[in-house]
N, CA, C and O of each residue as an XYZ file, in Angstrom:
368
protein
N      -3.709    -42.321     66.697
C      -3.540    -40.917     66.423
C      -2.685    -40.241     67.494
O      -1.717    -39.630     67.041
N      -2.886    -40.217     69.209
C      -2.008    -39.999     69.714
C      -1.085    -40.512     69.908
O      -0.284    -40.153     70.770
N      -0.935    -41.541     69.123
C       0.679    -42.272     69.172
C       1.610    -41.136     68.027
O       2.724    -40.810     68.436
N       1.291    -40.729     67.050
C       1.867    -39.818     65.853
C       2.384    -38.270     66.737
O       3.493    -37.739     66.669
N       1.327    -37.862     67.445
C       1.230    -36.910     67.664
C       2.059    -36.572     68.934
O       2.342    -35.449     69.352
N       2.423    -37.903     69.514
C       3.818    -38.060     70.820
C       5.144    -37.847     69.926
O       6.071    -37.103     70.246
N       5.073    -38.694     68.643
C       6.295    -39.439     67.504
C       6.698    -37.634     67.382
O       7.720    -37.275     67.967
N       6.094    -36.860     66.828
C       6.236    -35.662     66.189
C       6.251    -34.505     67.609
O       6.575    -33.364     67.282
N       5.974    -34.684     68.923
C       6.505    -33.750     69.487
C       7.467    -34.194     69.861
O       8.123    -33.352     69.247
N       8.431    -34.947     70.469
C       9.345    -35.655     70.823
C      10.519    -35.666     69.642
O      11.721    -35.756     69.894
N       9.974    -35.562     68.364
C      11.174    -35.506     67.219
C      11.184    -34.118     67.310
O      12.389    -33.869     67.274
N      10.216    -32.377     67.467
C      10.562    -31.751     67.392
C      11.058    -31.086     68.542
O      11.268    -29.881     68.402
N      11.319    -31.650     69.764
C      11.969    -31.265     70.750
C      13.218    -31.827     70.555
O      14.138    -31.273     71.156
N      13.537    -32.970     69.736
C      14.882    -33.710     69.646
C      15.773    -32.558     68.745
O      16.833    -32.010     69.047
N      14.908    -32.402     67.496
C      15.705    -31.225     66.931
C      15.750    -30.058     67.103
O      16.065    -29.422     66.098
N      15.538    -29.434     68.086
C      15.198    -27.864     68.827
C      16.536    -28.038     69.350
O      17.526    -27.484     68.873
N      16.542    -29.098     70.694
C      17.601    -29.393     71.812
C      18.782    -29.475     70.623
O      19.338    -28.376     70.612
N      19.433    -30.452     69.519
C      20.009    -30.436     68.863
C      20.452    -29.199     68.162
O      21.666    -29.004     68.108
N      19.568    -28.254     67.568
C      19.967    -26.786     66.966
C      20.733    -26.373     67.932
O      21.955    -26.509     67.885
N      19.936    -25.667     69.201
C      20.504    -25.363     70.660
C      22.121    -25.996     70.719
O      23.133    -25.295     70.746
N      22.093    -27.225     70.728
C      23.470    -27.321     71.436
C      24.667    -27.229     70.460
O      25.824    -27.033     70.834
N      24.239    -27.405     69.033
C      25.318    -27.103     67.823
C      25.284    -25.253     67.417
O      25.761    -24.879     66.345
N      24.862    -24.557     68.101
C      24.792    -23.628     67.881
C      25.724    -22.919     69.656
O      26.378    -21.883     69.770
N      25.497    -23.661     70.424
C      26.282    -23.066     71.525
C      27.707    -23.568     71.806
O      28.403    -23.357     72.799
N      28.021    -24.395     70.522
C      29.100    -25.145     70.450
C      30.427    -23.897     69.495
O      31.657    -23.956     69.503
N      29.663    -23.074     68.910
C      30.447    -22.344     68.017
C      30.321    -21.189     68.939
O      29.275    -20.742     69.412
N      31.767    -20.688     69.166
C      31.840    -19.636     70.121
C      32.218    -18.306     69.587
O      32.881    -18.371     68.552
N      31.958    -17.088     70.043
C      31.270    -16.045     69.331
C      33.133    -15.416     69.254
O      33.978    -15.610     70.128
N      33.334    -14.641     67.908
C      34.748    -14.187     68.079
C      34.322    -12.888     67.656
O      33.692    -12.528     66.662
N      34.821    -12.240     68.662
C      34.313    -10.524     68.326
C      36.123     -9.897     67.546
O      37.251    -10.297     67.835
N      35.752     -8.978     66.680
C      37.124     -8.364     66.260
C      38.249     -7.578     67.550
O      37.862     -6.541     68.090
N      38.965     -7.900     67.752
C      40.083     -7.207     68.320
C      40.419     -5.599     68.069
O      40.839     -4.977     67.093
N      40.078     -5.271     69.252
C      40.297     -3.424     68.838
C      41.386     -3.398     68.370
O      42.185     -4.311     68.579
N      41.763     -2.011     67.393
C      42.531     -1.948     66.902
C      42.451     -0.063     67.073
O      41.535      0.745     67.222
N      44.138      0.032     66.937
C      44.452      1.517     67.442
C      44.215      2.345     66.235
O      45.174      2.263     65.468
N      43.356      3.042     65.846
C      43.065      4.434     64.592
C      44.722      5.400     64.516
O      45.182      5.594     65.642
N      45.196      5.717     63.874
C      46.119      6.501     63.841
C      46.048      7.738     64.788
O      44.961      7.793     65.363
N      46.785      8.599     65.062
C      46.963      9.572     65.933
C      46.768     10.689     64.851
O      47.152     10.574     63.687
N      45.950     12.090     65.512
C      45.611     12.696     64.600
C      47.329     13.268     64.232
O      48.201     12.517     64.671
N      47.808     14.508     63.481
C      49.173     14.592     63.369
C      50.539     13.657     63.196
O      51.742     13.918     63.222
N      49.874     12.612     63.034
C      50.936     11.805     62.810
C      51.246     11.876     61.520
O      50.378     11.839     60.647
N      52.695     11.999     61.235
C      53.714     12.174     60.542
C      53.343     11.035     58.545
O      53.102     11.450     57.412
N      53.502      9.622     59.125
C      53.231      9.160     58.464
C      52.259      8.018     58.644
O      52.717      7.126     59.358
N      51.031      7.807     58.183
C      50.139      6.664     58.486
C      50.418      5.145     57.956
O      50.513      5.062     56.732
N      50.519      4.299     58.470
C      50.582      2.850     58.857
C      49.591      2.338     57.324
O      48.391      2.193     57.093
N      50.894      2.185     56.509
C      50.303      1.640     55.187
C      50.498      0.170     55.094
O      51.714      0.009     55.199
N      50.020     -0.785     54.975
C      49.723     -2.469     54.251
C      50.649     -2.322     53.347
O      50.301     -1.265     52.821
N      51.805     -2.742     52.689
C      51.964     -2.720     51.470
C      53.148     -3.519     51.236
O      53.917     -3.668     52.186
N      53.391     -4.005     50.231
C      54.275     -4.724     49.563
C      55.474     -4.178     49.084
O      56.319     -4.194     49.980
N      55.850     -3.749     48.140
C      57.494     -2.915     47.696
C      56.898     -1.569     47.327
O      57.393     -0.561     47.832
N      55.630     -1.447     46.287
C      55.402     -0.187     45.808
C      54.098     -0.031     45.441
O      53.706      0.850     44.677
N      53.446     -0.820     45.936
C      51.705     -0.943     46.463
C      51.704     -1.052     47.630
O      52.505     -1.681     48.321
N      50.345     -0.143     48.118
C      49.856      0.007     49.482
C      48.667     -0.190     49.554
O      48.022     -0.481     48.548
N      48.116     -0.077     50.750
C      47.177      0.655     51.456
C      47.070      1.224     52.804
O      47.321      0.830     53.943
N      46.745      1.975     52.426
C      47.018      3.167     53.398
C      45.945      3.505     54.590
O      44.893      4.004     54.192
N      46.080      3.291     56.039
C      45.034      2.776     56.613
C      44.878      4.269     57.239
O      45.712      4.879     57.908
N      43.235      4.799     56.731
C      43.040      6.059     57.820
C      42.785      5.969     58.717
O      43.230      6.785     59.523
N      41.629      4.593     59.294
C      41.040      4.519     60.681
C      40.682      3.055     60.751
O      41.403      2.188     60.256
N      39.573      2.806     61.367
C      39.000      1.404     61.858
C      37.608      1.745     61.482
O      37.361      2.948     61.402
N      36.745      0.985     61.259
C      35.423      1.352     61.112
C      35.015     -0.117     62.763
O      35.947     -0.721     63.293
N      33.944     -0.268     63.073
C      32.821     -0.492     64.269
C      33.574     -2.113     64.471
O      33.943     -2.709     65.483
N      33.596     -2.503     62.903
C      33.553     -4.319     63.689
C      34.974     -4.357     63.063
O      35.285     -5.546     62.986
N      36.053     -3.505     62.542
C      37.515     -3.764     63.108
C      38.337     -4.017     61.255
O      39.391     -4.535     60.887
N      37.313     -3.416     60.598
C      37.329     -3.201     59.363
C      38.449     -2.189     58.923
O      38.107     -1.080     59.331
N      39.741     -2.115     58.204
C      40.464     -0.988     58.047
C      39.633      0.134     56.830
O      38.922     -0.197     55.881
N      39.923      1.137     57.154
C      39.089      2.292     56.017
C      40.452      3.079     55.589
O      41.427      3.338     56.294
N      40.248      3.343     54.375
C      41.661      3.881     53.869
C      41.692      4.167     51.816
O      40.791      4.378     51.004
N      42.926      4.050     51.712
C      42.984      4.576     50.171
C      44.125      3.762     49.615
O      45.076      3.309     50.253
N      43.943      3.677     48.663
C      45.487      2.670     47.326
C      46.403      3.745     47.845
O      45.946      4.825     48.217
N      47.746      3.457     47.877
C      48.454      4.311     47.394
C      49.800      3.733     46.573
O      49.739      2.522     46.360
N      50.846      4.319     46.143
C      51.855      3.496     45.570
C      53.113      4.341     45.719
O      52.995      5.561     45.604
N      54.559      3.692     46.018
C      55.181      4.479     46.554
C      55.759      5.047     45.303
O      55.756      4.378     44.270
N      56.464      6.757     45.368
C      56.875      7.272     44.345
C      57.907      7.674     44.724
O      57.945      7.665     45.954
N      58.927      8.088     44.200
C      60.214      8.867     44.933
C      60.447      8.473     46.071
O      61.308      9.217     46.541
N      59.999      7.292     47.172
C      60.249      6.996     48.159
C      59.064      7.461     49.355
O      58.953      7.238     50.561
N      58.291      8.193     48.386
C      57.353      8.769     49.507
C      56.010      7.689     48.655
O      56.024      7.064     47.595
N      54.713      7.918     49.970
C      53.413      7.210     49.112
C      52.690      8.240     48.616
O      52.794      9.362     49.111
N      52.080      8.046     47.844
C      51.201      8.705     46.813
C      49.842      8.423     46.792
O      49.783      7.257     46.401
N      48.624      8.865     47.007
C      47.607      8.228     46.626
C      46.778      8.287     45.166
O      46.459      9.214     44.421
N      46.615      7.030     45.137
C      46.079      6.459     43.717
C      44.576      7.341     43.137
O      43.641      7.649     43.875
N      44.660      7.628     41.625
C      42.981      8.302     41.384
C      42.665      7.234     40.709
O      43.333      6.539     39.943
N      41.781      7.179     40.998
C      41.092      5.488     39.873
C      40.400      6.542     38.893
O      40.257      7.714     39.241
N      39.958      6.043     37.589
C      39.240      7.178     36.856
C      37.771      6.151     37.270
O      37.527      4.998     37.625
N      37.285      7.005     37.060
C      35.646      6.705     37.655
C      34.570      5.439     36.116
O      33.898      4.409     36.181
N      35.083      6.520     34.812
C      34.685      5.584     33.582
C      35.300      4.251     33.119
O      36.427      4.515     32.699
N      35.096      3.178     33.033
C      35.899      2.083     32.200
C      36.401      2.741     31.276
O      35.943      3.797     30.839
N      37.670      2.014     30.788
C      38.047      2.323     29.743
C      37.885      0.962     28.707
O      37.437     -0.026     29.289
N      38.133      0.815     27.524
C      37.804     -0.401     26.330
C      39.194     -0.854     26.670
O      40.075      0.004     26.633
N      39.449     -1.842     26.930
C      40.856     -2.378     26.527
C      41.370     -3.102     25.537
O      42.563     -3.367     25.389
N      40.091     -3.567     24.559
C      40.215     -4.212     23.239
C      40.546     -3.076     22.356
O      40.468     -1.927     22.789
N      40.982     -3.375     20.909
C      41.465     -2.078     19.980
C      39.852     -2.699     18.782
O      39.292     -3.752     18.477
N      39.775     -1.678     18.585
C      38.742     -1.986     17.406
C      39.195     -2.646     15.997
O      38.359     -2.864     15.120
């Protein structure tokens, strides 16, 4: 009986020490600050492709951009209204 009872603390110290060291093996990557726009600034720092955007207002805590669609119109950006209801896209 105390032979089992050595077997089973010794295996659960083997896999404790094991969690421990595969877990201190992955090293922690925190997000890179990132600069929020300046209040008055002219035009804000949009993501975008030829005539889709996004349009970045700020940073949120862990480095997340917060912002709105926009799409360019006349050369200037525009921001997008999504309508809030689905619409059917099948025809009856």
């Amino acid at each position: 009986m105390r032979k089992w009872i050595g077997v089973g603390v010794i295996s659960a110290a083997a896999i404790i020490s094991n969690g421990l060291w595969v877990h201190a093996q992955n090293p922690r990557v925190l997000p890179s600050p990132r600069v929020a726009p300046a209040p008055g600034q002219d035009e804000p720092m949009v993501i975008s492709g030829n005539d889709f955007g996004f349009r970045v207002d700020t940073w949120s805590a862990d480095g997340t951009p917060v912002g709105k669609i926009v799409v360019r119109r006349d050369g200037k950006w525009v921001e997008v209204r999504i309508p809030v209801a689905p619409r059917r896209v099948t025809a009856r």
